[in-house]
N, C-alpha and C positions, 0 to 999 in steps of 0.2 A: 880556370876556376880557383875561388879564394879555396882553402882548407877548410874554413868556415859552411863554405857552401856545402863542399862535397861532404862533410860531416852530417849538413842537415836534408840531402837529399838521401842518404842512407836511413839517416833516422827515419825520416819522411816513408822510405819503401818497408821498413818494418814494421812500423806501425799500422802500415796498407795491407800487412801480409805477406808483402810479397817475398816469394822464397825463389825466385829464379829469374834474374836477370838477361836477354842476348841482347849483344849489339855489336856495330861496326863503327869501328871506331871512328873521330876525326879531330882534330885538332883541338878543338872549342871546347868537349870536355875531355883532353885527355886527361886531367888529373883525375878522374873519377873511375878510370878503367880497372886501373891500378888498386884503389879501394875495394871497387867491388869482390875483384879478385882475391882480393889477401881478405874478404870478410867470409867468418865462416859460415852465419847462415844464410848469403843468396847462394847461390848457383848461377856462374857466367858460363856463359855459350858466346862466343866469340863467333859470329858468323860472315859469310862472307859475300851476302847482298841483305839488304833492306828486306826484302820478299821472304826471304828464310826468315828471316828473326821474328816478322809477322805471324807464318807458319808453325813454327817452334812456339811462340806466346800463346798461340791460339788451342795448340795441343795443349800445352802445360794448363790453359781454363777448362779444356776437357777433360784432365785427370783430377779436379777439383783444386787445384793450388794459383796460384796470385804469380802472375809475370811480369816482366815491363820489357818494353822494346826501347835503347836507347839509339838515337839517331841522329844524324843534321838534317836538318830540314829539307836540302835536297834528295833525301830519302821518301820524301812523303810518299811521292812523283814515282819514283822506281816501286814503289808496294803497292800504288794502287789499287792493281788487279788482287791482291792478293787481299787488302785489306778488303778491299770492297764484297770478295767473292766469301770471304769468313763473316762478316758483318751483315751486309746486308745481306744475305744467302743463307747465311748459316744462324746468325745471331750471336755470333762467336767476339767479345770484344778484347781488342787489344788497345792493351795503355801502355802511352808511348811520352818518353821526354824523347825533347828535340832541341839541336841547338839551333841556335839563327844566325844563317848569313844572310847577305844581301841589305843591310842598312846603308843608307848612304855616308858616304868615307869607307866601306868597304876597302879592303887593300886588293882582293884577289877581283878582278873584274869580273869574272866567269860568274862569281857568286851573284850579281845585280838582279840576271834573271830567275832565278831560284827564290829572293826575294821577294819582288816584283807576284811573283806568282802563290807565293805565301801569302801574300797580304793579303 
């Protein structure tokens, strides 16, 4: 990500409210980890599946405060259950950036279907 970007995806989660960030990291935004981290008003949670960071976002709208789940897109797929069972179950909702793999010219092949199934 440009510096650009990651300056206006910060701005962008302040002005949303949001006061707590988790996510797992991956490649496509790692420049923004690092922002979030050194900023002082979200709060990162570093988590270590997709499903947790769901879990964790969906607590922090229970406590009345603004989350975001950050993810690649092959994350969607691994939270499923979780999203599905706070959403539609609960009404609990989690806002999520995601990055995207699986475009064509992809370098990582693995990523094609992950795409594919984004679409």
């Amino acid at each position: 990500m440009k510096a650009e970007a990651v300056e206006a995806v910060i701005r962008g989660l302040k002005r949303a409210g949001v006061s707590v960030a988790t996510y797992l990291p991956d490649s496509l935004l790692k420049e923004l980890y690092p922002a979030l981290d050194a900023d002082a008003d979200i709060r990162t949670i570093p988590v270590t599946n997709e499903g947790e960071g769901a879990a964790i976002a969906g607590g922090v709208f229970l406590s009345g405060k603004r989350a975001v789940l950050v993810m690649e897109n092959s994350g969607l797929r691994a939270a499923t259950e979780h999203l599905a069972r706070l959403g539609l179950g609960a009404g609990i909702p989690v806002v999520m950036i995601m990055s995207f793999r699986g475009e064509l010219g992809e370098n990582n092949w693995w990523a094609i279907p992950h795409g594919i199934t984004m679409e």
